[in-house]
Biopython code that builds the backbone (N, CA, C, O; Angstrom):
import numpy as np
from Bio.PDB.StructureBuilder import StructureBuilder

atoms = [
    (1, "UNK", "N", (-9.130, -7.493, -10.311)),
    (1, "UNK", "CA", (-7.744, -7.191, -10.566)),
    (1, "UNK", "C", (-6.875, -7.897, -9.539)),
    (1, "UNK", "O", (-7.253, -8.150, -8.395)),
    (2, "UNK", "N", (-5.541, -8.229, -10.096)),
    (2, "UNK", "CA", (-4.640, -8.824, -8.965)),
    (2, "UNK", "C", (-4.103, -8.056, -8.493)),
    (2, "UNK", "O", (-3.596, -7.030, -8.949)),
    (3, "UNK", "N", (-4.172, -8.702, -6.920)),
    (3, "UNK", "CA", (-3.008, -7.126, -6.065)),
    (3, "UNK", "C", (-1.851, -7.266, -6.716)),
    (3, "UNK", "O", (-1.550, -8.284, -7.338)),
    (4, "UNK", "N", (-1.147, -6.270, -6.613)),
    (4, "UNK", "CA", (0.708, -6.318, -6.940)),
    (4, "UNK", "C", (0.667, -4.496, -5.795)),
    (4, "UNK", "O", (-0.035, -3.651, -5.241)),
    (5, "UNK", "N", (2.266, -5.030, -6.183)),
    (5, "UNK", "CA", (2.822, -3.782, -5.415)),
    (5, "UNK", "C", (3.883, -3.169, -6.144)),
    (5, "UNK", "O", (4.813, -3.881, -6.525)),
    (6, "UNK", "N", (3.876, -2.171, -6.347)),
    (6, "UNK", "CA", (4.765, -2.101, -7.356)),
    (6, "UNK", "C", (5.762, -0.512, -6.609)),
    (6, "UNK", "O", (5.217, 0.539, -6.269)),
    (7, "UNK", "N", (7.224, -0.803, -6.535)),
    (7, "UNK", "CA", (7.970, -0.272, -5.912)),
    (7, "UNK", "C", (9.120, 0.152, -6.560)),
    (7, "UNK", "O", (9.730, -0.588, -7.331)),
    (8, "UNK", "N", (9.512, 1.449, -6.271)),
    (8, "UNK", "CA", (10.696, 2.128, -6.982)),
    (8, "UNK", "C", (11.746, 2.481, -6.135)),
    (8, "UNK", "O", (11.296, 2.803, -5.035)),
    (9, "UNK", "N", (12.755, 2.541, -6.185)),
    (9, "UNK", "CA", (13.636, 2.804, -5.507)),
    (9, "UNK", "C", (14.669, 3.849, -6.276)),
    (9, "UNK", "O", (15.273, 3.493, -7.288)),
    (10, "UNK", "N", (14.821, 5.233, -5.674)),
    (10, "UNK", "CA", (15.259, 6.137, -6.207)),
    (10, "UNK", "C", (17.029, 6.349, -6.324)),
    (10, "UNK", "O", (17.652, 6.099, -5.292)),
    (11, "UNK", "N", (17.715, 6.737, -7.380)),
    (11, "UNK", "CA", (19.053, 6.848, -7.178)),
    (11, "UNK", "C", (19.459, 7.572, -5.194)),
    (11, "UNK", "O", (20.523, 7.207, -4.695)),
    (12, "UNK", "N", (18.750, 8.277, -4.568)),
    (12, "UNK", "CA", (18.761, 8.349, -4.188)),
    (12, "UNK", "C", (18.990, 7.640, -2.215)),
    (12, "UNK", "O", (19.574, 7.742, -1.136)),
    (13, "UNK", "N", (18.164, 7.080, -2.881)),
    (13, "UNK", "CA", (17.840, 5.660, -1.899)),
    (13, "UNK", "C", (16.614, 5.559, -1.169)),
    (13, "UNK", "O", (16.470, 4.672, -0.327)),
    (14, "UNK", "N", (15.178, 6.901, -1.575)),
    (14, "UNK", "CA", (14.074, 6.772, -1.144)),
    (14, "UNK", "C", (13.547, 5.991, -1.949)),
    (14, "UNK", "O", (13.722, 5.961, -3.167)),
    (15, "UNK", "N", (12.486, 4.933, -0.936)),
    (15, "UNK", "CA", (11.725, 3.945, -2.005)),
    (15, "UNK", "C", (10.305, 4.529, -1.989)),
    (15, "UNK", "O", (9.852, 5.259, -1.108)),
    (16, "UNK", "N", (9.793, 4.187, -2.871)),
    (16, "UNK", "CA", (7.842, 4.631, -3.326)),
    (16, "UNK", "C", (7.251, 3.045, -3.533)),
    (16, "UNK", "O", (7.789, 2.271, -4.324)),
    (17, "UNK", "N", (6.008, 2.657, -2.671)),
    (17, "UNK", "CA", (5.963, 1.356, -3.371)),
    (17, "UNK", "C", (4.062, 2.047, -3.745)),
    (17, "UNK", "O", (3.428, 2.942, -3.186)),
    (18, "UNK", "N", (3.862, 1.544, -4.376)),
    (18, "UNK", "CA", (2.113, 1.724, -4.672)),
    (18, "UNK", "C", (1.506, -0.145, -4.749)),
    (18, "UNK", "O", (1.977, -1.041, -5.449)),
    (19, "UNK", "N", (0.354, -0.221, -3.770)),
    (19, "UNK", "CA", (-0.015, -1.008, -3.696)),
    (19, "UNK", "C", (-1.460, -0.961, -4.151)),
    (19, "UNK", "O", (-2.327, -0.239, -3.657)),
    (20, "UNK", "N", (-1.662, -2.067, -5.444)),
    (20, "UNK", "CA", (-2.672, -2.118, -6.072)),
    (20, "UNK", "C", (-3.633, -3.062, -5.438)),
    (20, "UNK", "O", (-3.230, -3.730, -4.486)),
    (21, "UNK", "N", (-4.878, -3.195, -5.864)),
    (21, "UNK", "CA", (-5.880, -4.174, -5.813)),
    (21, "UNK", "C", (-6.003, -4.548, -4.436)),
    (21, "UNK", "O", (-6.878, -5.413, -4.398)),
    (22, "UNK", "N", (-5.554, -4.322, -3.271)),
    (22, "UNK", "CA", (-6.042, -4.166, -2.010)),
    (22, "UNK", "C", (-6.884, -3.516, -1.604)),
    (22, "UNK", "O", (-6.943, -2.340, -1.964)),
    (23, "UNK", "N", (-7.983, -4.135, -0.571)),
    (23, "UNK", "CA", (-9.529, -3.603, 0.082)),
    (23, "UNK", "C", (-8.907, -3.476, 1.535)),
    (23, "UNK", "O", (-8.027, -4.178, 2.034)),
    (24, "UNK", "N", (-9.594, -2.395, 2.090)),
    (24, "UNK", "CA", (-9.515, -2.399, 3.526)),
    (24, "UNK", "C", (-7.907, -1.885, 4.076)),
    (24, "UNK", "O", (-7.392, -0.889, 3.569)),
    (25, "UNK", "N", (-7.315, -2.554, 4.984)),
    (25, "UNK", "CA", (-6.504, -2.649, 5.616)),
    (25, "UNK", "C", (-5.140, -3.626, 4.923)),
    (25, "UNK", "O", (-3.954, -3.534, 5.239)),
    (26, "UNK", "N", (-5.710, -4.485, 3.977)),
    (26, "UNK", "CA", (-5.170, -5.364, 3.700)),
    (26, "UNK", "C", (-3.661, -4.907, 3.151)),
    (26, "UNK", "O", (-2.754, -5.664, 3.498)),
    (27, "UNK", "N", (-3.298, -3.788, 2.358)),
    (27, "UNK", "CA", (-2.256, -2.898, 1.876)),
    (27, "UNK", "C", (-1.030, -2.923, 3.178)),
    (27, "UNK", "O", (0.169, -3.199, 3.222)),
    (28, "UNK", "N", (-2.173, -2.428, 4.274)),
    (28, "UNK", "CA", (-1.331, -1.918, 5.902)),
    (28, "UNK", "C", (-0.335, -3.413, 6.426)),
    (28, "UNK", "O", (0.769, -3.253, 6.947)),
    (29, "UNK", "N", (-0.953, -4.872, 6.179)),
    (29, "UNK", "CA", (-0.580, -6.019, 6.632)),
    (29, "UNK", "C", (0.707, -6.145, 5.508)),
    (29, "UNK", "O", (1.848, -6.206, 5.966)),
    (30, "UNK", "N", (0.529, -6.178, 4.249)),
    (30, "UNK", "CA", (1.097, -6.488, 3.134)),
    (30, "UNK", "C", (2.451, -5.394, 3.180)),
    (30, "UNK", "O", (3.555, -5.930, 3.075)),
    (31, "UNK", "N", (2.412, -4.057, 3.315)),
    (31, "UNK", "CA", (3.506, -3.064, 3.758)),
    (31, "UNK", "C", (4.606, -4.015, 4.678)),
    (31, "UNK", "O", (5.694, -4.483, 4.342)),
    (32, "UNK", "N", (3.650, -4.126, 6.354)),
    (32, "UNK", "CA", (4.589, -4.655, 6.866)),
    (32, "UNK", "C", (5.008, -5.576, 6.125)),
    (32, "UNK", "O", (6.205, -5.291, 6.149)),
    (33, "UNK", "N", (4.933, -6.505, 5.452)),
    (33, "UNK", "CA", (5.483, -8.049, 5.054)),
    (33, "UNK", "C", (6.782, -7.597, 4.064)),
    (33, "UNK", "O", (7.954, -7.970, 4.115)),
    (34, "UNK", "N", (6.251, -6.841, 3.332)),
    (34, "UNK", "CA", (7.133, -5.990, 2.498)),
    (34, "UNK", "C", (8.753, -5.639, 3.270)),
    (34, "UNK", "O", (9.842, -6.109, 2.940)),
    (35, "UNK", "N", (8.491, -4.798, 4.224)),
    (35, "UNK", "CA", (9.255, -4.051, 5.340)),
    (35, "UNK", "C", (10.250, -5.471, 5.443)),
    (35, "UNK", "O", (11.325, -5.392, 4.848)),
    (36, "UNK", "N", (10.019, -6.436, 5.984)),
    (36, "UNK", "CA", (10.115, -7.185, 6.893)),
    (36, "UNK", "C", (11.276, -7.951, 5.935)),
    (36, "UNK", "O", (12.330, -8.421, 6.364)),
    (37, "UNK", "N", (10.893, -7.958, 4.753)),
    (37, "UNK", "CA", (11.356, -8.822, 3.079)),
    (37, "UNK", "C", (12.995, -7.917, 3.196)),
    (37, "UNK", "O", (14.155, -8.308, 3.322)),
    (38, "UNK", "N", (12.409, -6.677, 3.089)),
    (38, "UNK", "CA", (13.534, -5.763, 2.573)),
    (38, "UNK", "C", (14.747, -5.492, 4.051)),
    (38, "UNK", "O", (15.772, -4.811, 4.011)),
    (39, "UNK", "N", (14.290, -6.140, 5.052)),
    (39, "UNK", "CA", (15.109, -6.049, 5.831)),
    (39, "UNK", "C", (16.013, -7.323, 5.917)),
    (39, "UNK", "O", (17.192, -7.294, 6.269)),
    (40, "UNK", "N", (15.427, -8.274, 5.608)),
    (40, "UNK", "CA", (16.388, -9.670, 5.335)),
    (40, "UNK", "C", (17.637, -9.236, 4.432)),
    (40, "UNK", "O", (18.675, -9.895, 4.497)),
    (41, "UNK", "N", (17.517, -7.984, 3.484)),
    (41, "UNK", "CA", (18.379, -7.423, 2.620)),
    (41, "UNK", "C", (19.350, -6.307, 2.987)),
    (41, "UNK", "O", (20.263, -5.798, 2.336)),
    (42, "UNK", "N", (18.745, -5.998, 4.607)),
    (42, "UNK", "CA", (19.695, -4.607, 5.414)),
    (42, "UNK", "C", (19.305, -3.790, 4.211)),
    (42, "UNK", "O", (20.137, -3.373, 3.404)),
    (43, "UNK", "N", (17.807, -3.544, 4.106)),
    (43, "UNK", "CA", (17.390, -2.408, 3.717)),
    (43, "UNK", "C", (16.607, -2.126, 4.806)),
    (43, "UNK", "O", (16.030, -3.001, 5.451)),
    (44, "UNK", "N", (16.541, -0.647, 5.111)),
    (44, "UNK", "CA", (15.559, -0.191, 6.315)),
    (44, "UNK", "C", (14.655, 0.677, 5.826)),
    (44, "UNK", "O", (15.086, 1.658, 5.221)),
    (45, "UNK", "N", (13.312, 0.508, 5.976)),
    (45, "UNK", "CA", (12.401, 0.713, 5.289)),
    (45, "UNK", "C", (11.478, 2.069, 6.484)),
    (45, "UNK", "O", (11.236, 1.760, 7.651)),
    (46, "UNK", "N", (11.239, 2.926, 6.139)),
    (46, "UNK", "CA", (10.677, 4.020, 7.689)),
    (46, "UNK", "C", (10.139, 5.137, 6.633)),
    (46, "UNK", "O", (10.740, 5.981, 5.968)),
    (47, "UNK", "N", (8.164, 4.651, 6.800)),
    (47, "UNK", "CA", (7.465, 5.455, 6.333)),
    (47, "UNK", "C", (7.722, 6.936, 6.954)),
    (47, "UNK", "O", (8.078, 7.293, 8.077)),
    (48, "UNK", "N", (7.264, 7.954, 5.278)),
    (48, "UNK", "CA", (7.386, 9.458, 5.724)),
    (48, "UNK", "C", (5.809, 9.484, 5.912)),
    (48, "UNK", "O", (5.193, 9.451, 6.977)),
    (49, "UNK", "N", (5.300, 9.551, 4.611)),
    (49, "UNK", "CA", (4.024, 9.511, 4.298)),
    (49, "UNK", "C", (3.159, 8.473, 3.410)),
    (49, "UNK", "O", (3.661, 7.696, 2.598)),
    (50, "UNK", "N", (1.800, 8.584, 3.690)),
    (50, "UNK", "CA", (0.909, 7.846, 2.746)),
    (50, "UNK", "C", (0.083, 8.905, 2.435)),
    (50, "UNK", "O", (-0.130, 10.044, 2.851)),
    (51, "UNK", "N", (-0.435, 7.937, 1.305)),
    (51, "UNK", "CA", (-1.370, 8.793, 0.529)),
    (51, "UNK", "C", (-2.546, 7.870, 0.151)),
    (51, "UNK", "O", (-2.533, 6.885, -0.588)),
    (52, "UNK", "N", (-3.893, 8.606, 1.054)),
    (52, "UNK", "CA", (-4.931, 7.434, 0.603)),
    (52, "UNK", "C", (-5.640, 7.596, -0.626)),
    (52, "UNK", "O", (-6.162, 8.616, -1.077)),
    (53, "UNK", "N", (-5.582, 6.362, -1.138)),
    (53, "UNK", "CA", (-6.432, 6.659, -2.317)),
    (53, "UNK", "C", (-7.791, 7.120, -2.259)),
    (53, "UNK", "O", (-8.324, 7.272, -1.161)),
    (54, "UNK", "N", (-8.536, 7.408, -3.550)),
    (54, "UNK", "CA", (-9.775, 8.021, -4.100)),
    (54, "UNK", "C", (-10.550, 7.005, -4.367)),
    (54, "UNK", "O", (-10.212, 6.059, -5.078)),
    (55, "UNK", "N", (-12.054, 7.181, -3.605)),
    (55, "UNK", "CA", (-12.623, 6.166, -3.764)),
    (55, "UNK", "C", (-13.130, 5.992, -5.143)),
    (55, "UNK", "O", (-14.169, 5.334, -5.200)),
    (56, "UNK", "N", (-12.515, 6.545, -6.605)),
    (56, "UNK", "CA", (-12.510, 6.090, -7.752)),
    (56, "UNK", "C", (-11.298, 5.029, -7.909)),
    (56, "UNK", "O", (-11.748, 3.911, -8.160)),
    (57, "UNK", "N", (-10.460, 5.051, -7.862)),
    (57, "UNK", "CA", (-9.087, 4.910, -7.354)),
    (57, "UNK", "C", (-9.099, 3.254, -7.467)),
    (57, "UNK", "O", (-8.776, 2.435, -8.328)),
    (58, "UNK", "N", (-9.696, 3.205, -6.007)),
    (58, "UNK", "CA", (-10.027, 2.316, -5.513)),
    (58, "UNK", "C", (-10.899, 1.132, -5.966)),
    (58, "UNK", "O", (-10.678, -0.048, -5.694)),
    (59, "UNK", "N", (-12.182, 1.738, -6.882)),
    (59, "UNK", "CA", (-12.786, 1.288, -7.169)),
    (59, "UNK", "C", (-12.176, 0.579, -8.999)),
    (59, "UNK", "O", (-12.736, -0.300, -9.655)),
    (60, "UNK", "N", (-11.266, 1.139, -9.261)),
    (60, "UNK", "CA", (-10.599, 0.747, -10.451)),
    (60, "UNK", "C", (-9.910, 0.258, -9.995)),
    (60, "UNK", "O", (-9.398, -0.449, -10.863)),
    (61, "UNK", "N", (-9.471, 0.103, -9.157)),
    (61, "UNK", "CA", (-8.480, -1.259, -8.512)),
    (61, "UNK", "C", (-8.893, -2.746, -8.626)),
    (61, "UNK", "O", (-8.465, -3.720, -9.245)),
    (62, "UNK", "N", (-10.170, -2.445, -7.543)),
    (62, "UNK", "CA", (-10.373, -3.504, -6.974)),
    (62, "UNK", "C", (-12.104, -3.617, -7.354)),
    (62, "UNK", "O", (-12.833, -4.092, -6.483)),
    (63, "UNK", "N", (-12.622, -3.234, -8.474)),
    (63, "UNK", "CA", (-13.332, -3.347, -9.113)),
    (63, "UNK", "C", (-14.929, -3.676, -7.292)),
    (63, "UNK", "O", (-15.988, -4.301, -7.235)),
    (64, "UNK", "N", (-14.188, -2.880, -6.323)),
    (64, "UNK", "CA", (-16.032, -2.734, -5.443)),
    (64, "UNK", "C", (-15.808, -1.601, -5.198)),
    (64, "UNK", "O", (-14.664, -1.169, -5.058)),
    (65, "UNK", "N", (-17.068, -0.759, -5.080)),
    (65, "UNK", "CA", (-17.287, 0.530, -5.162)),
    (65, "UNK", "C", (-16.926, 0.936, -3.132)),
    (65, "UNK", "O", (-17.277, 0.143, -2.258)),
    (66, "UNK", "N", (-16.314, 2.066, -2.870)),
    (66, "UNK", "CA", (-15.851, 2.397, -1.052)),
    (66, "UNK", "C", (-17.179, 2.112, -0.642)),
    (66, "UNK", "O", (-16.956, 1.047, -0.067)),
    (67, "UNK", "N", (-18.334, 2.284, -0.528)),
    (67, "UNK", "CA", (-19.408, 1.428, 0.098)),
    (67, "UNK", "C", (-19.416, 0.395, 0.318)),
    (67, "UNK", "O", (-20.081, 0.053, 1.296)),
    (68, "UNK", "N", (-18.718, -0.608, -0.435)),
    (68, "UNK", "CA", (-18.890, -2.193, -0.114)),
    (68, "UNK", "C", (-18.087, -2.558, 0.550)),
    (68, "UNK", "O", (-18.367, -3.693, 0.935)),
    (69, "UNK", "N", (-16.646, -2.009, 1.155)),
    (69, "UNK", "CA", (-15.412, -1.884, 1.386)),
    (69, "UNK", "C", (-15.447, -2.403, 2.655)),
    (69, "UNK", "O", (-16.645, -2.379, 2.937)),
    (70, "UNK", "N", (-14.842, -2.862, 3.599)),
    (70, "UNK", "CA", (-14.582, -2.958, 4.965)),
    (70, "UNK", "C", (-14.202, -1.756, 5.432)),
    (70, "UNK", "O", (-13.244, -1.807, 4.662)),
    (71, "UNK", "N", (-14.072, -0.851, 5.904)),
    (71, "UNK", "CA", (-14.005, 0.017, 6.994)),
    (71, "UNK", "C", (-12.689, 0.075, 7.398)),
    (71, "UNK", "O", (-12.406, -0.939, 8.036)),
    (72, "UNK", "N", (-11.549, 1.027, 7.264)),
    (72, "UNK", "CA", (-10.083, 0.992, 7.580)),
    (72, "UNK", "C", (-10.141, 2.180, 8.863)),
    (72, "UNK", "O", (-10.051, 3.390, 8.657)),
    (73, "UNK", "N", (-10.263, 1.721, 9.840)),
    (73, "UNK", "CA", (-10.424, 2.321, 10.903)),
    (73, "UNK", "C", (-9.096, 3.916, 11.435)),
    (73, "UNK", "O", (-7.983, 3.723, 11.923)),
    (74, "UNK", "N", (-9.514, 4.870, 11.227)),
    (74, "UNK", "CA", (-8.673, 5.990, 11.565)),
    (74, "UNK", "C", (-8.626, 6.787, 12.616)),
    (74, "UNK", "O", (-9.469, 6.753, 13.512)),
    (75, "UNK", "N", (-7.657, 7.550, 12.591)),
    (75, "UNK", "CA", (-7.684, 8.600, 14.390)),
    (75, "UNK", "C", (-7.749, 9.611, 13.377)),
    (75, "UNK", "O", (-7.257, 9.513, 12.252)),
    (76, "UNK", "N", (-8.431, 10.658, 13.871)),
    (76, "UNK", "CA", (-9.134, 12.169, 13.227)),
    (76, "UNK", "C", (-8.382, 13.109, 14.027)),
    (76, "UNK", "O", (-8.567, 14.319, 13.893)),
]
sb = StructureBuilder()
sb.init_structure("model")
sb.init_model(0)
sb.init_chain("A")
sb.init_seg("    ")
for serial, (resi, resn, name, xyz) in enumerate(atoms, 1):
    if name == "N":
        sb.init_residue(resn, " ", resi, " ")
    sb.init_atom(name, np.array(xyz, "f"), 0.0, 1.0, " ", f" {name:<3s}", serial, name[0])
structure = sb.get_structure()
């Protein structure tokens, strides 16, 4: 599957983006780049929350099962 990112922006002015077909960390690099896009626009972009996906999820994404995955390193 191809990554995309796909992002909403609410009447409000909170944005949601969901990032598809990314392994690993790769989502975390691609966010910032994102961030970085939307600020050239004097939009300010300041995560509340994430939500990690399901390693089904995941695996319908990006068609490799979380075993084959690189390792997205976390604090517990």
């Amino acid at each position: 599957m191809p990554r995309e990112i796909k992002v909403k922006v609410r009447p409000g002015g909170s944005v949601e983006a969901d990032f598809r077909g990314f392994a690993g960390d790769d989502c975390l690099e691609e966010a910032e780049r994102l961030a970085g896009v939307l600020a050239r626009f004097g939009l300010e972009v300041d995560p509340v929350r994430a939500r990690k996906k399901t390693p089904a999820e995941i695996e319908a994404e990006t068609g490799v099962e979380e075993e084959e995955r690189d390792r997205v390193p976390t604090r517990e």
